[in-house]
Each structure stands twice: as C-alpha cells, then as structure tokens.
N, C-alpha and C positions, 0 to 999 in steps of 0.2 A: 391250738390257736394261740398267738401271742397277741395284745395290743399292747403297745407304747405313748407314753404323754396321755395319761389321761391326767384333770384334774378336777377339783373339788374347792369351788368359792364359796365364801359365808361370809355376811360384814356382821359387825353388832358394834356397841358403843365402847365395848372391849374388846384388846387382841384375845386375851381368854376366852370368854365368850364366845367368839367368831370360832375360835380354833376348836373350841369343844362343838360346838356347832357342828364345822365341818369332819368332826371326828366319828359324832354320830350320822353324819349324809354316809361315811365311812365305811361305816356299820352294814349301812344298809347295801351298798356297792358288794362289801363282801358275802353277806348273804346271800344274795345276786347270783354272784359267782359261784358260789357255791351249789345254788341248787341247779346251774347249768354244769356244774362237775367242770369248774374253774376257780384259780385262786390267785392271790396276788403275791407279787415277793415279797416278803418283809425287808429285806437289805434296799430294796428299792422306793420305799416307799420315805418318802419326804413331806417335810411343810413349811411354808414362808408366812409369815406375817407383814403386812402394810402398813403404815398409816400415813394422813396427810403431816405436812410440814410444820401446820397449824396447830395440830393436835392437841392439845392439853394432855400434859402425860400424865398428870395425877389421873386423868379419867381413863385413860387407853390403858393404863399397866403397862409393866417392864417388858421385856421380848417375851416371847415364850419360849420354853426350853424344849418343849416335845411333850406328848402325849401316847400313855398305854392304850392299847386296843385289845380287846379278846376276837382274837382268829378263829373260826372253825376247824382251819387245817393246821395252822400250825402253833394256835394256844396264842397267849399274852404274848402280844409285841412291843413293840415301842413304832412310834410316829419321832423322825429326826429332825429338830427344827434344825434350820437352813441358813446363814445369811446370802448364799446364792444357788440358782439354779439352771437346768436346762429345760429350758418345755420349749419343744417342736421345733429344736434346733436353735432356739435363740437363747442367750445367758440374761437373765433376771438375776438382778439384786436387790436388797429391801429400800433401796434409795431410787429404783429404776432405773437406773443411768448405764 
C-alpha cells in the first residue's frame, strides 16, 4: 500500500511549539502504521512553518530547522524543515505566494 500528500497541522503561539506539537501528532501516525505493518519514508518526510505578517517575532521564534523523531522501523530520524513544498500537487512556500 502506498499513500502520498499526507499532512500534519498544529498552531501554537510559537513555531516551536507548533512544530513539536505536530511532531508528537507524528508519533502517533507512525505508531499507526506500524502496528497495521506500515511505515513511513524518512527521506520523504518534511515540514514547513507559517506565520502571519503581523507576527511579533520575538514571540513566534526564528524558523525552525527540523526536528528528531524515533521511528519503530527505522530508528531516530530527522524531520526536514522546508522553505517550500509540494502537497497535492501544488508548491507552498512559507510566504504562500
């Protein structure tokens, strides 16, 4: 079984926060898969961060650089943060545009 474009949102008052946020929804996804005797790529696995224009950056934090994950199958990963991407066939970038 393959699925592609799946994805994983989380806000908080920081991009950290959000990102560990959605790192642990992460967790759970691979777990998932796991005990259906499924697993994810790690070369494919990506993440972007948002925020509004208005922001206050002292509160939001700098970008995020990426986050570790422990894999069931295939041990400690890394999560690549992105300044752009592809989901469902359209390119996102951290500006939207």
């Amino acid at each position: 079984m393959y699925v592609d474009d799946g994805a994983i949102y989380a806000t908080s008052r920081t991009m950290n926060a959000a990102a560990t946020k959605a790192r642990d929804r992460f967790h759970e996804v691979l777990a998932w898969l796991y005990r259906n005797g499924l697993d994810a790529d790690p070369a494919k696995t990506e993440m972007m961060t948002f925020k509004k224009r208005t922001a206050n950056r002292d509160l939001m934090g700098d970008t995020t650089l990426g986050l570790r994950y422990d894999d069931l199958v295939h041990g400690p990963s890394n999560i690549t943060a992105t300044n752009s991407l592809r989901y469902l066939g359209i390119y996102l970038n951290r500006h939207l545009t």
